[in-house]
Gaussian input, Z-matrix of N, CA and C with variables (Angstrom, degrees):
# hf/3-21g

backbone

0 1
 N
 C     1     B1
 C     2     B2     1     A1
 N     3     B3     2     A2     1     D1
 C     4     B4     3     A3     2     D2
 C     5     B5     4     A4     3     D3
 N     6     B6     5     A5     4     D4
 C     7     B7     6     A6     5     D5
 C     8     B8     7     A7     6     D6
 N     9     B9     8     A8     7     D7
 C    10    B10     9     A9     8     D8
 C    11    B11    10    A10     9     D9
 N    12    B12    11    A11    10    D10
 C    13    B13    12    A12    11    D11
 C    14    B14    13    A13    12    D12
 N    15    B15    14    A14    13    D13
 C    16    B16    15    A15    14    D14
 C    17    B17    16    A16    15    D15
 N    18    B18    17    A17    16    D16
 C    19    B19    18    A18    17    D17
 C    20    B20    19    A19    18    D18
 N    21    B21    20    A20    19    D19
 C    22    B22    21    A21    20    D20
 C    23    B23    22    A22    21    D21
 N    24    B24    23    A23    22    D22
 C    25    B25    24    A24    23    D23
 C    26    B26    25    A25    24    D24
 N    27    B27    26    A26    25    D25
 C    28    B28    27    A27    26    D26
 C    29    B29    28    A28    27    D27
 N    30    B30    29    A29    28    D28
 C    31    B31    30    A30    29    D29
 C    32    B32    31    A31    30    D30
 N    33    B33    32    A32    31    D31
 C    34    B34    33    A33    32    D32
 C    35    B35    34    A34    33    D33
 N    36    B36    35    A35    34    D34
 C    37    B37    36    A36    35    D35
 C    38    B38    37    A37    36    D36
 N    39    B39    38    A38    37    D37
 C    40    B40    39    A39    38    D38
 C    41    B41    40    A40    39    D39
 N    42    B42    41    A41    40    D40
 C    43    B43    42    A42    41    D41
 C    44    B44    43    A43    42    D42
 N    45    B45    44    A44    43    D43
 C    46    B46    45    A45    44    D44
 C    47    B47    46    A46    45    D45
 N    48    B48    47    A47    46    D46
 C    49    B49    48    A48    47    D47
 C    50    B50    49    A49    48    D48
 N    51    B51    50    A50    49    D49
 C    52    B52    51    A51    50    D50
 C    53    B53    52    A52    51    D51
 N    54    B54    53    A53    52    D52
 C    55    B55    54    A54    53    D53
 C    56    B56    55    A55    54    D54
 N    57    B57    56    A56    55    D55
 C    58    B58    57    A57    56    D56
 C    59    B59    58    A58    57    D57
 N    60    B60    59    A59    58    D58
 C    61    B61    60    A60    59    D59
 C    62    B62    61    A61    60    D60
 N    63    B63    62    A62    61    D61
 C    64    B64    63    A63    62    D62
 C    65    B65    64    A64    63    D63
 N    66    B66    65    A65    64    D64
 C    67    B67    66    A66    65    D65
 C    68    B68    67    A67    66    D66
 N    69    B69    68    A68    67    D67
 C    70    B70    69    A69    68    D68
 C    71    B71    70    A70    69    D69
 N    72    B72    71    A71    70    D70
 C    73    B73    72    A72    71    D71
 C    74    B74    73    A73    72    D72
 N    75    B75    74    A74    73    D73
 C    76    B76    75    A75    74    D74
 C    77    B77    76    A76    75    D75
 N    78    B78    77    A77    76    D76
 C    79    B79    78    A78    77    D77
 C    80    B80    79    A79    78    D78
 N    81    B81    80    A80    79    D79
 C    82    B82    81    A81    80    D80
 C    83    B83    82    A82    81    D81
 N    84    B84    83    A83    82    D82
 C    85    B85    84    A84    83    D83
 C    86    B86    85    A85    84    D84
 N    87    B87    86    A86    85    D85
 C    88    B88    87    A87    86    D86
 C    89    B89    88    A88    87    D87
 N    90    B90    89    A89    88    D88
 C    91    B91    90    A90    89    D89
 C    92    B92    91    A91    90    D90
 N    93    B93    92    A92    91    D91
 C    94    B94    93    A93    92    D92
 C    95    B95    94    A94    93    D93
 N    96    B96    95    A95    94    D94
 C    97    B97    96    A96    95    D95
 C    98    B98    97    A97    96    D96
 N    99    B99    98    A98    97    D97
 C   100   B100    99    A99    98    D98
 C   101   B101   100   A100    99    D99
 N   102   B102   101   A101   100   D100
 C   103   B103   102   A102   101   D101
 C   104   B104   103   A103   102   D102
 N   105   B105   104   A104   103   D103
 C   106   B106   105   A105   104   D104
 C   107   B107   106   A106   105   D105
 N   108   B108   107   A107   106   D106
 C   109   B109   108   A108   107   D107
 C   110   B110   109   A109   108   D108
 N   111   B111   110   A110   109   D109
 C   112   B112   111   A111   110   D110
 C   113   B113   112   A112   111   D111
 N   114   B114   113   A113   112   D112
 C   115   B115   114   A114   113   D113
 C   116   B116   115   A115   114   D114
 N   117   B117   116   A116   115   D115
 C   118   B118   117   A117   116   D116
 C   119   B119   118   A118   117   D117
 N   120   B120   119   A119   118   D118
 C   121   B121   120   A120   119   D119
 C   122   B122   121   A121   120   D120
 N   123   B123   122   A122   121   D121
 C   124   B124   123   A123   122   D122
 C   125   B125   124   A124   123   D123
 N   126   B126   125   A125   124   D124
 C   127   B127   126   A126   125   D125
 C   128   B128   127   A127   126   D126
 N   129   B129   128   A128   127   D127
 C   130   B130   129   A129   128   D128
 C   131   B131   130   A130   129   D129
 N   132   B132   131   A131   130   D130
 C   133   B133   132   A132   131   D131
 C   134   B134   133   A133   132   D132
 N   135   B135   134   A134   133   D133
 C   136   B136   135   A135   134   D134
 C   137   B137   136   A136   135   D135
 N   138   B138   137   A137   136   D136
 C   139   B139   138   A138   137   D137
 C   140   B140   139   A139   138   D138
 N   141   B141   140   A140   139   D139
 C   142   B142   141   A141   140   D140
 C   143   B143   142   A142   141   D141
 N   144   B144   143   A143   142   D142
 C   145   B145   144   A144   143   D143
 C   146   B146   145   A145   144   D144
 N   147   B147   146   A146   145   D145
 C   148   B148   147   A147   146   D146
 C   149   B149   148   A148   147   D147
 N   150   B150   149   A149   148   D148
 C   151   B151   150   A150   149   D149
 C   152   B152   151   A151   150   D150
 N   153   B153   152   A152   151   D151
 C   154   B154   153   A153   152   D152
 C   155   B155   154   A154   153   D153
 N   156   B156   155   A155   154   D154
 C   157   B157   156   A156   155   D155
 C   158   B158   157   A157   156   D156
 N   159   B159   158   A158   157   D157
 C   160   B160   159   A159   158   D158
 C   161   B161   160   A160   159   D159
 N   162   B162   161   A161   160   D160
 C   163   B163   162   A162   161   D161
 C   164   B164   163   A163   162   D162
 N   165   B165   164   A164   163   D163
 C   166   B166   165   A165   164   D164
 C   167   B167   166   A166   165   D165
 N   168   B168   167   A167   166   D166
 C   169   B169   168   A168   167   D167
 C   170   B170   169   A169   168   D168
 N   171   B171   170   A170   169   D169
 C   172   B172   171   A171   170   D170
 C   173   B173   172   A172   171   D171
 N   174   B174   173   A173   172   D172
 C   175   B175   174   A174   173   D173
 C   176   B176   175   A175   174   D174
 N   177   B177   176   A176   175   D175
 C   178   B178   177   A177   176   D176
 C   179   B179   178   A178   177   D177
 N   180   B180   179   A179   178   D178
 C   181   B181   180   A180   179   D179
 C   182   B182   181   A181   180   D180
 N   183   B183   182   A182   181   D181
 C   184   B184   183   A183   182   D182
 C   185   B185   184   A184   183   D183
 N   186   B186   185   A185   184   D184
 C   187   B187   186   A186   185   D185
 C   188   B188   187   A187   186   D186
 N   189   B189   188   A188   187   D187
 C   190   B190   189   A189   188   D188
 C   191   B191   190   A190   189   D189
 N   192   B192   191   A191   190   D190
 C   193   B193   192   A192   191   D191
 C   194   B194   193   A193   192   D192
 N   195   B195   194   A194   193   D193
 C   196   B196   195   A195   194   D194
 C   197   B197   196   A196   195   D195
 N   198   B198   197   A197   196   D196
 C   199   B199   198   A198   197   D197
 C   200   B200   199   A199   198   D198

   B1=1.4473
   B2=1.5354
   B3=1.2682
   B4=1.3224
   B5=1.6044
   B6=1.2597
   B7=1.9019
   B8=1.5272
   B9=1.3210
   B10=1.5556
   B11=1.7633
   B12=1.6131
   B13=1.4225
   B14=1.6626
   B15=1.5172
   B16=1.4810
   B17=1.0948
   B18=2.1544
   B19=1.2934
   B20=1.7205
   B21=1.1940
   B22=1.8419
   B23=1.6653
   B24=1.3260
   B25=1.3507
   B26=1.4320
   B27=1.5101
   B28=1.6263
   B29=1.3188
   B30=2.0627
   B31=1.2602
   B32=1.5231
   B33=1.2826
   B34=1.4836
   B35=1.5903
   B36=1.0284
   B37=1.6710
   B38=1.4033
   B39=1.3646
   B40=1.3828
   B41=1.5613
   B42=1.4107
   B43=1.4274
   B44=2.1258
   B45=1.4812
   B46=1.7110
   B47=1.4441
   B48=1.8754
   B49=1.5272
   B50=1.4877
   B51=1.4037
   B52=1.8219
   B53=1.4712
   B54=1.2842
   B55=1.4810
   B56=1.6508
   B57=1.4246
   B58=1.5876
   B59=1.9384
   B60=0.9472
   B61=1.2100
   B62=1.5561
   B63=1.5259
   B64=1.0706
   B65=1.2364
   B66=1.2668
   B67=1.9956
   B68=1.7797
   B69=1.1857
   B70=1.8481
   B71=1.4860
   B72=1.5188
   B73=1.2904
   B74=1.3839
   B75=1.3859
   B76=1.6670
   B77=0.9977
   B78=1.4876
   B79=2.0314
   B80=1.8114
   B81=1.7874
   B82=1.5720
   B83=1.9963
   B84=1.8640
   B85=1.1169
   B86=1.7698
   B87=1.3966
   B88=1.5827
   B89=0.9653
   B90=1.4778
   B91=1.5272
   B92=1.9277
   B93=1.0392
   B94=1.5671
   B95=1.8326
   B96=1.6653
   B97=2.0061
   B98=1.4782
   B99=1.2758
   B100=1.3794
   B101=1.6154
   B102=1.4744
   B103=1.4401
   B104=1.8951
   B105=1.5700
   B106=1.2978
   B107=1.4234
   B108=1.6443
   B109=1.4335
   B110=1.5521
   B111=1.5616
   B112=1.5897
   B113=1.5227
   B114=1.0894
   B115=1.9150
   B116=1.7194
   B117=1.3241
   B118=1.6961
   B119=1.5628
   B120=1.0842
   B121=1.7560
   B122=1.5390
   B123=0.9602
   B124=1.3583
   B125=2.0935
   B126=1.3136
   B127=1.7406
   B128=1.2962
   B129=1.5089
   B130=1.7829
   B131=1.5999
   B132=0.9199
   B133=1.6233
   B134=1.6108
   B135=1.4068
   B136=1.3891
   B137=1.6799
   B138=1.4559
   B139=1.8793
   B140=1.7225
   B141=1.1633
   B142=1.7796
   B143=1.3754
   B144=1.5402
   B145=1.2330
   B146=1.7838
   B147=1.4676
   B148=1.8873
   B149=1.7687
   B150=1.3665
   B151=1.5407
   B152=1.1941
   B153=1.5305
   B154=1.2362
   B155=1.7488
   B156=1.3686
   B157=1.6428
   B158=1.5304
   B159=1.1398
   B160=1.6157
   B161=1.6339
   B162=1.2667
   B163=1.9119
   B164=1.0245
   B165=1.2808
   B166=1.4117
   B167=1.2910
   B168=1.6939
   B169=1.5213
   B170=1.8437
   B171=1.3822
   B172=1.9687
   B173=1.5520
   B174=1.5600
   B175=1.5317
   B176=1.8923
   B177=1.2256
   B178=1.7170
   B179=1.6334
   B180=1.4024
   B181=1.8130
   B182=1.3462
   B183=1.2358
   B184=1.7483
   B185=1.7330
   B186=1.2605
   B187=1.7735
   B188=1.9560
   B189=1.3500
   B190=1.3622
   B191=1.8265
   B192=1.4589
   B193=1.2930
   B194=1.6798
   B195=1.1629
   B196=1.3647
   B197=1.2737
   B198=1.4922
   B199=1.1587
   B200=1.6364
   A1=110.31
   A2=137.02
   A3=140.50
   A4=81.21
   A5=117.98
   A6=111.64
   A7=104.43
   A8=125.29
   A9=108.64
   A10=120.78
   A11=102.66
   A12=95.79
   A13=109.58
   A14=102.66
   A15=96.98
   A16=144.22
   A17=132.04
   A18=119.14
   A19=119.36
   A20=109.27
   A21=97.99
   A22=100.59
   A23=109.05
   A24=93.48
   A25=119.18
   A26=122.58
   A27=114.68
   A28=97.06
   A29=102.11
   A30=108.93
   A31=104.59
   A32=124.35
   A33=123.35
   A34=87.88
   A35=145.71
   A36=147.36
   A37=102.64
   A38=117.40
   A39=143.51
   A40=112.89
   A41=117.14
   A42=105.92
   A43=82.71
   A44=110.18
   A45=103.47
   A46=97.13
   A47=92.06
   A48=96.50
   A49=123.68
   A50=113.02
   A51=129.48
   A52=104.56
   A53=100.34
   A54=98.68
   A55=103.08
   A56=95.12
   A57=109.72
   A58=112.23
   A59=118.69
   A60=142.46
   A61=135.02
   A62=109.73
   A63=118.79
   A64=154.13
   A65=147.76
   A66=118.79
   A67=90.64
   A68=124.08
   A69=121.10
   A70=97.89
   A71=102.83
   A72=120.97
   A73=127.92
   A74=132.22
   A75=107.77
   A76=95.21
   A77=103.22
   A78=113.68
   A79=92.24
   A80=101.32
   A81=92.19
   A82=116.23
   A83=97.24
   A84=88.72
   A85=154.72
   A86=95.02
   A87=107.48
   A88=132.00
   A89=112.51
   A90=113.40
   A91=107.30
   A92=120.65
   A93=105.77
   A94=86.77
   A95=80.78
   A96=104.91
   A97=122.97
   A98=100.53
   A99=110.14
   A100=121.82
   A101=105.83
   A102=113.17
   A103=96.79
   A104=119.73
   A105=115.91
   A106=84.01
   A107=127.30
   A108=109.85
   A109=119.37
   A110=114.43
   A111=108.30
   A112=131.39
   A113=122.32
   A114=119.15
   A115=96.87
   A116=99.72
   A117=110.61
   A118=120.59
   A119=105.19
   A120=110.92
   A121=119.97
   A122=147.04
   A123=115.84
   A124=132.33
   A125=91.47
   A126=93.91
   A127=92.82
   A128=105.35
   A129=106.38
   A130=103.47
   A131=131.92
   A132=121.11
   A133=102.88
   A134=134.49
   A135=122.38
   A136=103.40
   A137=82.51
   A138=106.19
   A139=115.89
   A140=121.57
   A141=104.54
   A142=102.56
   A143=118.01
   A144=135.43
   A145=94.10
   A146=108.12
   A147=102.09
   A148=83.22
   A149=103.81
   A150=114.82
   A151=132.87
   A152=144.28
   A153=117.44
   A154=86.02
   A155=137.27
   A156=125.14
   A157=86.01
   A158=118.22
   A159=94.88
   A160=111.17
   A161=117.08
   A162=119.35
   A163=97.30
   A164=130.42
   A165=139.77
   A166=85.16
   A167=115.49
   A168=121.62
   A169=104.58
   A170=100.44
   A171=108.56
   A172=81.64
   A173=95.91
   A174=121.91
   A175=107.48
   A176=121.63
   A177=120.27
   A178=88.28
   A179=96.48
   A180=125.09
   A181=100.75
   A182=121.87
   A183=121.61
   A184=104.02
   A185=119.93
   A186=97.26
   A187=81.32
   A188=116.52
   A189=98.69
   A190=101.08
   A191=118.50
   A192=121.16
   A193=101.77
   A194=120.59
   A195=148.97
   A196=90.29
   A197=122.69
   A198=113.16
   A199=134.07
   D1=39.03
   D2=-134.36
   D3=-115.88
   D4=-29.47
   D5=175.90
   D6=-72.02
   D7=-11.24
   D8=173.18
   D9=-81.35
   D10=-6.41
   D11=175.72
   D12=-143.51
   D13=38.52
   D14=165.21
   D15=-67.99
   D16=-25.65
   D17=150.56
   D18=-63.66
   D19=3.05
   D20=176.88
   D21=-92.55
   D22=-13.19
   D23=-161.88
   D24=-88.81
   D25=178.48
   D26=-169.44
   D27=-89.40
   D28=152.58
   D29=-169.40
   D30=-77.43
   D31=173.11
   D32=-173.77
   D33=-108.85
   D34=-68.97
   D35=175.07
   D36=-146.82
   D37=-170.90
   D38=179.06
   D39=-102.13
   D40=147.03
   D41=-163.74
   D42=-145.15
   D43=131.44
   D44=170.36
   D45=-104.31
   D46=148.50
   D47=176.04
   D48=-106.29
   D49=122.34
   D50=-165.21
   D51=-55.13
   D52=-62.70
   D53=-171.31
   D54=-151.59
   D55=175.18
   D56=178.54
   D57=-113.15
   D58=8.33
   D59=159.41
   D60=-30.27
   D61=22.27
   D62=154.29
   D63=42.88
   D64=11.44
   D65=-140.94
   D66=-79.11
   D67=-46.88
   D68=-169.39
   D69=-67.32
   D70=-86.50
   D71=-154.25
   D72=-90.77
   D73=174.46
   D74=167.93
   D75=-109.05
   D76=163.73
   D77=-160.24
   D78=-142.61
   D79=-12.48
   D80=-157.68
   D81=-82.55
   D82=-8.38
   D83=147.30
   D84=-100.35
   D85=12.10
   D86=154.87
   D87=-131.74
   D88=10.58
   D89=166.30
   D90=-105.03
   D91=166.53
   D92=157.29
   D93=-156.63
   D94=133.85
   D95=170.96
   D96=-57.01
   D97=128.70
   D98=-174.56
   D99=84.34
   D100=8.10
   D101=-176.43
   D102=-107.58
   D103=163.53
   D104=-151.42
   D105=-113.08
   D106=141.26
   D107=150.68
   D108=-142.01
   D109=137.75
   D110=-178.69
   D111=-37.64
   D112=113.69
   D113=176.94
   D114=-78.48
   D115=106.27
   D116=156.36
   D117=-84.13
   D118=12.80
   D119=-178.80
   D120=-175.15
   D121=77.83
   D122=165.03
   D123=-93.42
   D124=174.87
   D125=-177.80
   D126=-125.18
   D127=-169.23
   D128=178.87
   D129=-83.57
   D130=16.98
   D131=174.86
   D132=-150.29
   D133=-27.51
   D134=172.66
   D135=-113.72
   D136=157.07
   D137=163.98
   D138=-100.34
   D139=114.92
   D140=-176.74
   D141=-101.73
   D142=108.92
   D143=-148.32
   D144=-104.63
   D145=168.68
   D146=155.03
   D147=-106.05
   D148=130.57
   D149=162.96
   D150=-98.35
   D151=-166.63
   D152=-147.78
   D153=-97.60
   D154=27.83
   D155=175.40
   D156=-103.57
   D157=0.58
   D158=179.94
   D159=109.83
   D160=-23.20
   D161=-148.36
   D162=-124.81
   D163=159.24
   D164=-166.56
   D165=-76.44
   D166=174.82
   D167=178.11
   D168=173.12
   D169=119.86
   D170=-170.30
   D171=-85.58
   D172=135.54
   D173=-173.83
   D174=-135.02
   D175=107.55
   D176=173.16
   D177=-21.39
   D178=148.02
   D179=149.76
   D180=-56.27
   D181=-85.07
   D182=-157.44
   D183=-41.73
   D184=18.56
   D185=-176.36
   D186=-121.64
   D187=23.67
   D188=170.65
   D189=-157.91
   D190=172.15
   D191=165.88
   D192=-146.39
   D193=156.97
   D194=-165.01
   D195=-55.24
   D196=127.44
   D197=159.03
   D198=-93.90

């Protein structure tokens, strides 16, 4: 149940985002490049970020690097 209290929870680090670059999905309206955002979770292939709508949201690694 760890999605019922993910903005309370502590951030794990900071992650910047490269690009909005797509091939599936669009990302370019809640992500924007070169802007920094907290990882409240990760797995071996997503980051579950708060994005710029406000809401948590699992985003691929390759659309960011450690800031």
């Amino acid at each position: 149940m760890i999605h019922l209290d993910w903005h309370e929870r502590q951030t794990i680090k900071k992650v910047k985002c490269l690009h909005t670059n797509a091939n599936k999905y669009i990302v370019n309206r809640v992500l924007t490049a070169g802007k920094e955002y907290e990882v409240k979770n990760e797995s071996d292939e997503f980051y579950f970020i708060i994005d710029n709508s406000g809401k948590v949201g699992g985003y691929y690694k390759d659309y960011f690097t450690n800031a």
